[in-house]
Structures are given as structure tokens and as C-alpha cells.
C-alpha positions as CSV (number, residue, x, y, z in Angstrom):
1,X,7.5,43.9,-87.8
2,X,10.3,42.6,-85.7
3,X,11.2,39.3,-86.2
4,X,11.1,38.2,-82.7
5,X,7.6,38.3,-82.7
6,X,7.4,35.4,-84.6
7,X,8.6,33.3,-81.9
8,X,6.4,31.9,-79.5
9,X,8.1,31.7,-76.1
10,X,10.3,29.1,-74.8
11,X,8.5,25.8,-74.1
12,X,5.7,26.9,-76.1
13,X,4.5,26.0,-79.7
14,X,2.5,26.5,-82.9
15,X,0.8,23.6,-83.8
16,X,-0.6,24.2,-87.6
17,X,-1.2,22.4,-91.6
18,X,-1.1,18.5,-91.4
19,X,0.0,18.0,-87.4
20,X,-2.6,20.3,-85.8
21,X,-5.2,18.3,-88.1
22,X,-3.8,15.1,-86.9
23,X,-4.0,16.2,-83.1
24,X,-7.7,17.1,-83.9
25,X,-8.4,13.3,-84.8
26,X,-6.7,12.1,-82.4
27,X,-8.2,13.8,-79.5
28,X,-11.7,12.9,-81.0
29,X,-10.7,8.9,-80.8
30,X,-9.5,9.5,-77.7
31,X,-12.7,11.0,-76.7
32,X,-14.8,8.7,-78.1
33,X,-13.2,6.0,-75.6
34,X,-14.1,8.1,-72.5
35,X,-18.1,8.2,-73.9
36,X,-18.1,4.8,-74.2
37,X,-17.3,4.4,-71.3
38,X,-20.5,6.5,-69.9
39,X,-18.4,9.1,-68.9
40,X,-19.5,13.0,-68.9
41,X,-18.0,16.2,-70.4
42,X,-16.6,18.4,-68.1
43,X,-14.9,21.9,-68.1
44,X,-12.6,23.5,-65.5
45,X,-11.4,26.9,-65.7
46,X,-7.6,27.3,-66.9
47,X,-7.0,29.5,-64.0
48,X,-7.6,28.8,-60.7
49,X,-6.7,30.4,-57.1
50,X,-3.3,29.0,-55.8
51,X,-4.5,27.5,-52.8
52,X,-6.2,24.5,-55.3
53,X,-2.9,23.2,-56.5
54,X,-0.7,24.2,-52.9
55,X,1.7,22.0,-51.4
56,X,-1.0,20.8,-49.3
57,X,-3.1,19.2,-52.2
58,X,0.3,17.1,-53.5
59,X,0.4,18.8,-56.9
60,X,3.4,19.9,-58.7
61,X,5.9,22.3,-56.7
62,X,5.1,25.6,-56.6
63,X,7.9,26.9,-58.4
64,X,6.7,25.3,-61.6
65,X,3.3,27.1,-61.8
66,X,2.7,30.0,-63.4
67,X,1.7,32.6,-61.5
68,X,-0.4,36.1,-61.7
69,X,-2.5,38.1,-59.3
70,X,-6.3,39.4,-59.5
71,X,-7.4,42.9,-58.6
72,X,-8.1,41.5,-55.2
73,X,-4.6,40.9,-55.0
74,X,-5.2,36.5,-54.8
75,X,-2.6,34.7,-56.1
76,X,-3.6,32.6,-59.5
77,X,-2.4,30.0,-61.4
78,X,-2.1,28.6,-64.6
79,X,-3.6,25.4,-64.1
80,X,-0.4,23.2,-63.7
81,X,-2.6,19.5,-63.2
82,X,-6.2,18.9,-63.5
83,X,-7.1,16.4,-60.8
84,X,-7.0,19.0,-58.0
85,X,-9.8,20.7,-60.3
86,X,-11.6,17.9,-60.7
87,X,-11.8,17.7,-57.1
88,X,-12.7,20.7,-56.5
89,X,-15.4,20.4,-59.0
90,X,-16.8,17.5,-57.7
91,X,-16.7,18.7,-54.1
92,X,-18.9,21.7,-55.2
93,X,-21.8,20.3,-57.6
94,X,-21.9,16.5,-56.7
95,X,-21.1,16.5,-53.2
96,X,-25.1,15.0,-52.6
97,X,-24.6,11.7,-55.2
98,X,-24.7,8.9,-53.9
99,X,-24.0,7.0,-56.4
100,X,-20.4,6.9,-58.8
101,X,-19.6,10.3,-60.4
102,X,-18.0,9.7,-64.2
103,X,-16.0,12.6,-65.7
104,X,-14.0,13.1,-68.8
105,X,-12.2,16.3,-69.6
106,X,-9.7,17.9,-72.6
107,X,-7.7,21.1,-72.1
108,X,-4.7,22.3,-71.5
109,X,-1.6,22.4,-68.4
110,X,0.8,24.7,-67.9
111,X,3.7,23.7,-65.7
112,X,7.3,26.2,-65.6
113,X,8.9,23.3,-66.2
114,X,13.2,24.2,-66.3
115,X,13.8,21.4,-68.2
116,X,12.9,22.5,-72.1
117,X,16.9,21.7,-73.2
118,X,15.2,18.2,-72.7
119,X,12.6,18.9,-75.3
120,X,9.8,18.8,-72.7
121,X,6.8,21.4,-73.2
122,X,6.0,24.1,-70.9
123,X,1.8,23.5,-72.6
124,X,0.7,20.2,-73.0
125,X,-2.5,19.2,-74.6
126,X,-4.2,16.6,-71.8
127,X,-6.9,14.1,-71.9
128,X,-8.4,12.0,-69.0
129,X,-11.1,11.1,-67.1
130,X,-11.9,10.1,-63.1
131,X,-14.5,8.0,-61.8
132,X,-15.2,9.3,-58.4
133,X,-16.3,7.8,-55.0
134,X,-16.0,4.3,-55.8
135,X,-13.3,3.0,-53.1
136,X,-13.9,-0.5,-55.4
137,X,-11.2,-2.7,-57.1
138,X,-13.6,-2.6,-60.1
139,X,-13.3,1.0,-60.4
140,X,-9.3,0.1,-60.6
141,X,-9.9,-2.0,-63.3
142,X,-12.5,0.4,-65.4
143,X,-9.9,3.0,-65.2
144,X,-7.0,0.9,-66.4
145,X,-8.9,-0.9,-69.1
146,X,-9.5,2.8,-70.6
147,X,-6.1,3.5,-70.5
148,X,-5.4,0.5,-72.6
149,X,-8.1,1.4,-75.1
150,X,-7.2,5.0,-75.7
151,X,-3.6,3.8,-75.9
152,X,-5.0,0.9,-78.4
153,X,-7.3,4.1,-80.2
154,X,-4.5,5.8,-80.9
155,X,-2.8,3.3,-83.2
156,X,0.2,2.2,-81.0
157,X,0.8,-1.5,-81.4
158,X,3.4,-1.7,-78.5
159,X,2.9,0.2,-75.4
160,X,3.4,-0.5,-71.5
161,X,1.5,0.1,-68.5
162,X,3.8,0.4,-65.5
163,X,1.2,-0.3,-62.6
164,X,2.4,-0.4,-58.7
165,X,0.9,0.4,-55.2
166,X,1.6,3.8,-53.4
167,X,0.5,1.8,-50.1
168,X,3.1,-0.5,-50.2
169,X,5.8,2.2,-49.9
170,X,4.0,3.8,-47.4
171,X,3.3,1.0,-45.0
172,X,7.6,0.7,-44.9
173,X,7.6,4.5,-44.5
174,X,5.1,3.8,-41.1
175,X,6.7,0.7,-40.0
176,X,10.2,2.6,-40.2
177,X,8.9,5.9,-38.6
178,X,9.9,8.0,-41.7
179,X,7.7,11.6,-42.5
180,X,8.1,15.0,-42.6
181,X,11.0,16.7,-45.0
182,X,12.7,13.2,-44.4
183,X,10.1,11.1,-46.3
184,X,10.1,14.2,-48.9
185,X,13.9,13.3,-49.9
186,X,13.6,9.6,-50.1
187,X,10.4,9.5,-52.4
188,X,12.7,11.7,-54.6
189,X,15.8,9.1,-54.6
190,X,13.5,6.4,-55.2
191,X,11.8,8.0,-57.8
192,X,14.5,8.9,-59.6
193,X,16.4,5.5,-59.2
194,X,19.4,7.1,-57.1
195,X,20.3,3.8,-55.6
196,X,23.8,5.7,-53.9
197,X,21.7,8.8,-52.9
198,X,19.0,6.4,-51.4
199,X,21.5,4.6,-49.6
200,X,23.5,7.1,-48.3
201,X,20.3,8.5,-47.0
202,X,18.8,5.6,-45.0
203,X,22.5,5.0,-43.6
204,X,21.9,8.1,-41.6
205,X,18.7,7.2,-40.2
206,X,18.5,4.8,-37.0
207,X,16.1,2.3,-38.9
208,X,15.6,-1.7,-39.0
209,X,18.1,-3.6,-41.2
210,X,15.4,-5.3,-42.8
211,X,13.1,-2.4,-43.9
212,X,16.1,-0.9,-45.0
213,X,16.9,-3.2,-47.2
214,X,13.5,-3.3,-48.7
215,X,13.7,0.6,-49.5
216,X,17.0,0.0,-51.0
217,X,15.8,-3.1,-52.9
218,X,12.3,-0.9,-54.4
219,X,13.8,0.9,-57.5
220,X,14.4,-3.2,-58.7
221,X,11.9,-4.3,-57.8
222,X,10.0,-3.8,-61.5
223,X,9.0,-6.4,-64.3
224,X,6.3,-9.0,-64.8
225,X,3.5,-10.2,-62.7
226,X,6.5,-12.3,-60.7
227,X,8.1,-9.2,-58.9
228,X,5.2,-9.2,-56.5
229,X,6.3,-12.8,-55.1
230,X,9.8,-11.3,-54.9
231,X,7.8,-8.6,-53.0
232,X,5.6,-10.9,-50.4
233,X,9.0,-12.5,-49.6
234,X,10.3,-9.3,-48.2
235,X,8.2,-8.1,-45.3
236,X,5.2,-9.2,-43.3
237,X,3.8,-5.9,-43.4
238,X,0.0,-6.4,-43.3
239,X,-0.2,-2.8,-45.1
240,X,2.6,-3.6,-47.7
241,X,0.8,-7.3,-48.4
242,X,-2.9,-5.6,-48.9
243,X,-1.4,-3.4,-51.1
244,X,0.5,-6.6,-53.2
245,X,-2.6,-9.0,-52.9
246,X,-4.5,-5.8,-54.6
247,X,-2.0,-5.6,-57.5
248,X,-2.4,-9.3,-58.2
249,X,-6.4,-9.2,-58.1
250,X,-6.4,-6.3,-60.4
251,X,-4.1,-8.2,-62.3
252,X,-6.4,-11.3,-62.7
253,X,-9.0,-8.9,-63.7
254,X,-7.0,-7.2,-66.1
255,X,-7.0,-11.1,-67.8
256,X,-10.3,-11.4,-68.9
257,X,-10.3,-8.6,-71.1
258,X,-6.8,-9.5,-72.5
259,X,-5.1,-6.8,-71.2
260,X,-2.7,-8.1,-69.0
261,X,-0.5,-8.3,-71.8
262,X,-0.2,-4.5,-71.4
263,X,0.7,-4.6,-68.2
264,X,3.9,-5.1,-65.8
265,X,4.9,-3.6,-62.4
266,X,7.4,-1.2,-60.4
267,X,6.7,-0.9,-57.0
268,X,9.4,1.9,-57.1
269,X,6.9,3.8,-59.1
270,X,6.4,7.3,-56.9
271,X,4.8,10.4,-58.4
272,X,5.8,13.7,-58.4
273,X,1.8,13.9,-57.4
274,X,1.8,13.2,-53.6
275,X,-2.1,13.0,-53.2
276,X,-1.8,9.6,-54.7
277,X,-2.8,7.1,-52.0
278,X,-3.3,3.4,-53.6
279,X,-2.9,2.0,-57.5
280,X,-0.9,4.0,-59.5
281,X,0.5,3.9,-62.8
282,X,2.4,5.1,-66.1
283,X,2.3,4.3,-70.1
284,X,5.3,4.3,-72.0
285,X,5.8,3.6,-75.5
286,X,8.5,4.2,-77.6
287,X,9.7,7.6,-79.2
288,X,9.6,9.4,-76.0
289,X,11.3,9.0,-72.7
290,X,8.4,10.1,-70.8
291,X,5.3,8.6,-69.6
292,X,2.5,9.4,-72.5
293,X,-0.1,8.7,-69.7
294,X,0.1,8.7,-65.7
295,X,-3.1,8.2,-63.4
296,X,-3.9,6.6,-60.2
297,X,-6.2,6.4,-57.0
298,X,-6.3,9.7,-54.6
299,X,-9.0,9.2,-52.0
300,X,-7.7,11.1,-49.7
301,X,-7.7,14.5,-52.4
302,X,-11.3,15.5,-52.6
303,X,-11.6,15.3,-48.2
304,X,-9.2,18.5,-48.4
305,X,-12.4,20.4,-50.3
306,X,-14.7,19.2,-47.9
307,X,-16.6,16.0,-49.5
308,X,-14.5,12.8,-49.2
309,X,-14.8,10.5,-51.3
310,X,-12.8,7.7,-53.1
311,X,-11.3,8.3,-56.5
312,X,-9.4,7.3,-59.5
313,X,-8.4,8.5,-62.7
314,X,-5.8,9.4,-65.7
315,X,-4.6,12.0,-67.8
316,X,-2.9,11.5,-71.0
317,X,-0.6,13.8,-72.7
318,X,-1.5,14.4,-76.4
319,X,1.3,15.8,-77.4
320,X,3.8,13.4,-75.9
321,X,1.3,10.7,-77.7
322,X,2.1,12.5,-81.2
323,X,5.6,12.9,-80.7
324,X,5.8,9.0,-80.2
325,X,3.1,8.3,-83.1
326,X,5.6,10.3,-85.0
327,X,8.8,8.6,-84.9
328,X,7.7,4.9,-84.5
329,X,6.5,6.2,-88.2
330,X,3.4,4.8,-88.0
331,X,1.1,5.6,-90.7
332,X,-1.9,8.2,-89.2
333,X,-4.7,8.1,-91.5
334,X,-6.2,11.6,-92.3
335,X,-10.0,12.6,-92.0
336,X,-10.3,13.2,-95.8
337,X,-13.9,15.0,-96.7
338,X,-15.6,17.1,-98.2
339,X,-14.7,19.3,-101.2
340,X,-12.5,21.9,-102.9
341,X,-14.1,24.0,-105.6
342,X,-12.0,26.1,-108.3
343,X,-14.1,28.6,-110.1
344,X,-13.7,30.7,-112.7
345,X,-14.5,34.3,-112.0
346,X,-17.4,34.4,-114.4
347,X,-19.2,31.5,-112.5
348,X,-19.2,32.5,-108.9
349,X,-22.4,33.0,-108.8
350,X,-22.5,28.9,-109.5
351,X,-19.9,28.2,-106.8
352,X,-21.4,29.7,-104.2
353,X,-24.4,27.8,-105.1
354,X,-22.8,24.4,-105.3
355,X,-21.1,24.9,-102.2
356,X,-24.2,26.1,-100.5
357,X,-25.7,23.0,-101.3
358,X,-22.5,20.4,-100.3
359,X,-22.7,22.6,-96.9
360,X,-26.2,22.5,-96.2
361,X,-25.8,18.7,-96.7
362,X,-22.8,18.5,-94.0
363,X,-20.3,18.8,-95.9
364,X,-16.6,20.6,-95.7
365,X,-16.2,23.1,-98.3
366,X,-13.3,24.9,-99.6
367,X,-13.7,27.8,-102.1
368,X,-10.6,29.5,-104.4
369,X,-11.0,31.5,-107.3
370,X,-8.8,29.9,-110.0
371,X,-5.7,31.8,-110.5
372,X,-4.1,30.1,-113.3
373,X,-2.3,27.6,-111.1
374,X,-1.8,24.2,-113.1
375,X,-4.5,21.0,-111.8
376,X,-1.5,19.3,-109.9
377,X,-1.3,22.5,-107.8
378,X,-5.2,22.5,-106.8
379,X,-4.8,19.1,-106.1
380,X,-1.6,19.2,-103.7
381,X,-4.2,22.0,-101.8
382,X,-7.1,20.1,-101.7
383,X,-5.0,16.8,-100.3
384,X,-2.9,19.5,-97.9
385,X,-6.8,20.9,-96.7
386,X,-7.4,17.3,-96.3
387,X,-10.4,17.7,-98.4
388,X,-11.6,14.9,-100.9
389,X,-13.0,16.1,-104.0
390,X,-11.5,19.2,-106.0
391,X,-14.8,20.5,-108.1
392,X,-13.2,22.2,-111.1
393,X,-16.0,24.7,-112.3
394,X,-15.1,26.7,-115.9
395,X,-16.1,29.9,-117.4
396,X,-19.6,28.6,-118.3
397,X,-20.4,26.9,-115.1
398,X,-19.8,23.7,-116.0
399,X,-18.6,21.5,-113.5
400,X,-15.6,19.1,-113.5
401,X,-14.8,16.6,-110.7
402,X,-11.1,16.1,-110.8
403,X,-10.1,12.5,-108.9
């Protein structure tokens, strides 16, 4: 066998032993949260036709899909983001509710992404959930306090959640007459923090001094709850001060929970994701210089697939989450059960029936012939297996629970 077939390909992974056991217990925490929450279980396919995730629908660029054709000659993808899914989902079995629609989802994204030499993953592992149609400053604050929790479930003791207000920017983008291509660029300056690129931008367009020097002033305007003063002071934009007098509601509701200790703001904060449309917002922790989580509201997405409603949601990335769990060294504890048995060759016939019994009670069981291996060895196996008991069974059937 060559040995380049044991290479997965660039941006891609195995995931096995202790790590991919860890990931498993993880995701199941992380789950839990989402069902207590009352959300449901739902599945989208990992491909889907192109025109779900197109330019039109604000995901990612179309050069970072993965693409393929079908017999029919349709162009599919990889699916790069799963809120255009979600919407399409929802637009096509719950378009008749007329009450909230609560979904929860795990899979997999694939995004082309050029960028590996950073250490960034071409598969990522995602979990999230939307609450859909609910338009409601409540439904901002459900969706946030999740966040919190599965950031909280995962055992990180220090984390951020960066929130800020798509409408703000874009009531400065109406008032300065600013679309098209144009408006394109300068989300990209801003979202990147290129102050001189920004600037040398809006210099070249025949705006108002004073929005100007609002969009110059937004990648700094980031901190605590006191950057939306800073904020109000700067324009008398009725759009730009509904979307600040929502920030500080949602932050007041964030208080009686205790959460707003989580929380700051960037009103520079501008997805890659243009169906966003209101709230909006990141988690960082450290160990990793991306966002471990990013969600916010998109009411304008599911209208595209013909049933408009209001919506919000998240999606956080597992494996970004692990890499972070990993090198703030925080201690992950293991989901330790069930058993190990080492038998004797003469007394399979009593192994198999001891660990018919542990299974038919529930329980995990390993079985191993003994092959002259010394206890310690059985015992580093077991504890790799993350089993709990090793069952030591002998020649004569006898059994031997070995601690």
C-alpha cells in the first residue's frame, strides 16, 4: 500500500482514541442544552443544489464551496453553512405554523477554505439551533442565553460574547446612499478592521462628513455596555438608534439571568453571512483566534424560499471548541463505564455469558482473549477504552475484578 494513502487530504482530519471520545461527550452536553430548551431534532441533507447557498442567499462566496454535478447536470454542493438549510427546511414543512418553530441540528460543513497554513479546517463539526418566526426581543434573548449555556456546558470558565446590531450599520449605509459592489468592499474593510483601506475608500465617495466619520469610527467602537452611549452620541439616525436602544434592552434582559457578564459589544461586528439583518454576534475564548460560535437574526432569509418569517439562531463549531478546551488545559472528564473482560481461552464459553448479561443490563462491554500481556497492560486498555471495570476471568472460570 502506498503511503500516501494514509493521508487524509489537506484541511481534513482523523479524529480517533481519547479526542474522538471526548468530541462524542461533548456534543451530547451540548445537545442536552438545545432539549432543554424545547428544541427539536432536525436533519438536513449534506448536499444540497447550489442555488440554496448562492450569492443571493448571503452565504459564504462561492468559491469556497465544494462543488459536483448530478446526472441531470445541477450543480451541488457540499453544504458550506446550515442556516440557508434550515430555511429551506422550514419554508417546506412548517410554512402553515403559526406559532414559533424550535430547531436544533448536529452535522457537518464543508467550506474550500484557502487558508489551512492558518490551521483552519476545511470540515468542521457544527452545533446550533434557530427559533423561527418570532420577530420578538425575547426570542433574542432565548437564543443568546443558550449560547451562554452551551458555552458554560462545555467547561470554559472564561468566554466572550461579542454582540452588535447589523441595522445600525445599515441605517449609515441608507442615510449615506451606499449599495451595490460599493457596500460589498466597505463591509469587508470594516470587518476586517482595515482602518487605512476603509478610509481611503470613503475618501473617494461624495458622502456627509459626519457619516463618514461614524463608518471610520465603527471598527472602535467595541467594549462594555458604555460603547453604545459613545454610539447614540454620534448620529440621529432613527434606524441606527432602534437598533442601539435594542442592544441595551437585550442587554437588561441578559441581567436577570446573570449573563451579562458574558457579554460586551462591537458594532463593527459584520459577517461574512450577509442574510444577517438585526442582532448578531460571536464567542471567543481563548486558545483559538477564531469565533468558537457565531449566530444572529436573518428575517429577511426564509422570504427568498417563499414563506417569510422572522428568525434567529447559532451554530457552534465543535472542533474549534476542542482545540480551545485543549490548550487552556482544562481537565475534560471521560465517560468511564462499563467493563473489560480478559478470559482465558478455556472459559469463553463463561465470558460470553458474563458479558451477555452486563449488556443485556446496559452496559458497555469489551471482550479480549488473554494473551499473556501483564495486569498493568489490561488495565492501561481498559482506561484507554474508557471502560471502568477490567473482569479478569482464569482457566476455571473464575472471576476476578481487578480495581
Amino acid at each position: 500500500m502506498k503511503k500516501d494513502l494514509l493521508h487524509t487530504p489537506e484541511g481534513f482530519r482523523d479524529i480517533y482514541n481519547g479526542e474522538c471520545n471526548q468530541k462524542k461527550i461533548l456534543e451530547t452536553s451540548l445537545h442536552q442544552v438545545c432539549l432543554s430548551y424545547g428544541y427539536n431534532d432536525i436533519e438536513t441533507p449534506s448536499m444540497e443544489f447550489f442555488d440554496v447557498f448562492n450569492k443571493e442567499r448571503g452565504s459564504i462566496p462561492s468559491n469556497e464551496m465544494f462543488k459536483l454535478f448530478d446526472k441531470y447536470g445541477n450543480t451541488l454542493v457540499l453544504r458550506p453553512d446550515f442556516t440557508p438549510s434550515i430555511s429551506r427546511l422550514a419554508a417546506k414543512y412548517f410554512e402553515e405554523h403559526s406559532l414559533p418553530i424550535k430547531l436544533c441540528y448536529q452535522g457537518n460543513t464543508f467550506i474550500n477554505d484557502n487558508k489551512y497554513y492558518q490551521g483552519r479546517l476545511k470540515e468542521n463539526t457544527v452545533i446550533g439551533a434557530e427559533l423561527i418566526d418570532d420577530s420578538s426581543i425575547e426570542a433574542d434573548l432565548e437564543v443568546l442565553s443558550m449560547l451562554v449555556e452551551c458555552m458554560k456546558a462545555s467547561g470554559l470558565k472564561e468566554f466572550q460574547v461579542e454582540v452588535g446590531n447589523v441595522a445600525f450599520y445599515n441605517g449609515l449605509l441608507n442615510e449615506a446612499g451606499i449599495s451595490g459592489e460599493v457596500a460589498e468592499e466597505l463591509t469587508t474593510l470594516i470587518r476586517e478592521k482595515n482602518y487605512f483601506g476603509e478610509e481611503e475608500l470613503l475618501n473617494s465617495l461624495n458622502i456627509k462628513e459626519d457619516i463618514k466619520k461614524i463608518l471610520l469610527e465603527l471598527p472602535q467602537l467595541f467594549g462594555s455596555v458604555e460603547i453604545l452611549d459613545r454610539a447614540k452620541s454620534l448620529t440621529t439616525n432613527k434606524d441606527c438608534l432602534e437598533a442601539i436602544k435594542r442592544l441595551e434592552d437585550l442587554y437588561e434582559l441578559l441581567k436577570i439571568s446573570d449573563y451579562d457578564k458574558y457579554i460586551s459589544f462591537d458594532l463593527g461586528s459584520l459577517s461574512i453571512h450577509s442574510y444577517y439583518t438585526g442582532i448578531i454576534f460571536s464567542a471567543y475564548t481563548f486558545g483559538t483566534g477564531q469565533a468558537v460560535a457565531t449566530g444572529g437574526r436573518y428575517d429577511k432569509l426564509m422570504g427568498q424560499f417563499g414563506s417569510d418569517k422572522a428568525s434567529i439562531g447559532f451554530s457552534l463549531v465543535i472542533d474549534r471548541l476542542m482545540a480551545a478546551i485543549d490548550r487552556q488545559g482544562l481537565e475534560f472528564t471521560g465517560n468511564y463505564s462499563g467493563a473489560l473482560i480478559c478470559y482465558k481461552e478455556a472459559a469463553l464459553k463463561k465470558a460470553l455469558e458474563k458479558a451477555n448479561a452486563l449488556r443485556a443490563n446496559g452496559q458497555r462491554v469489551c471482550l479480549i482473549k488473554d494473551c499473556g500481556k501483564d495486569l498493568e497492560t489490561y488495565k492501561s486498555y481498559a482506561k484507554n477504552s474508557y471502560l471502568l471495570d477490567l473482569i479478569m476471568i482464569d482457566e476455571n472460570g473464575c472471576e476476578n475484578l481487578c480495581k
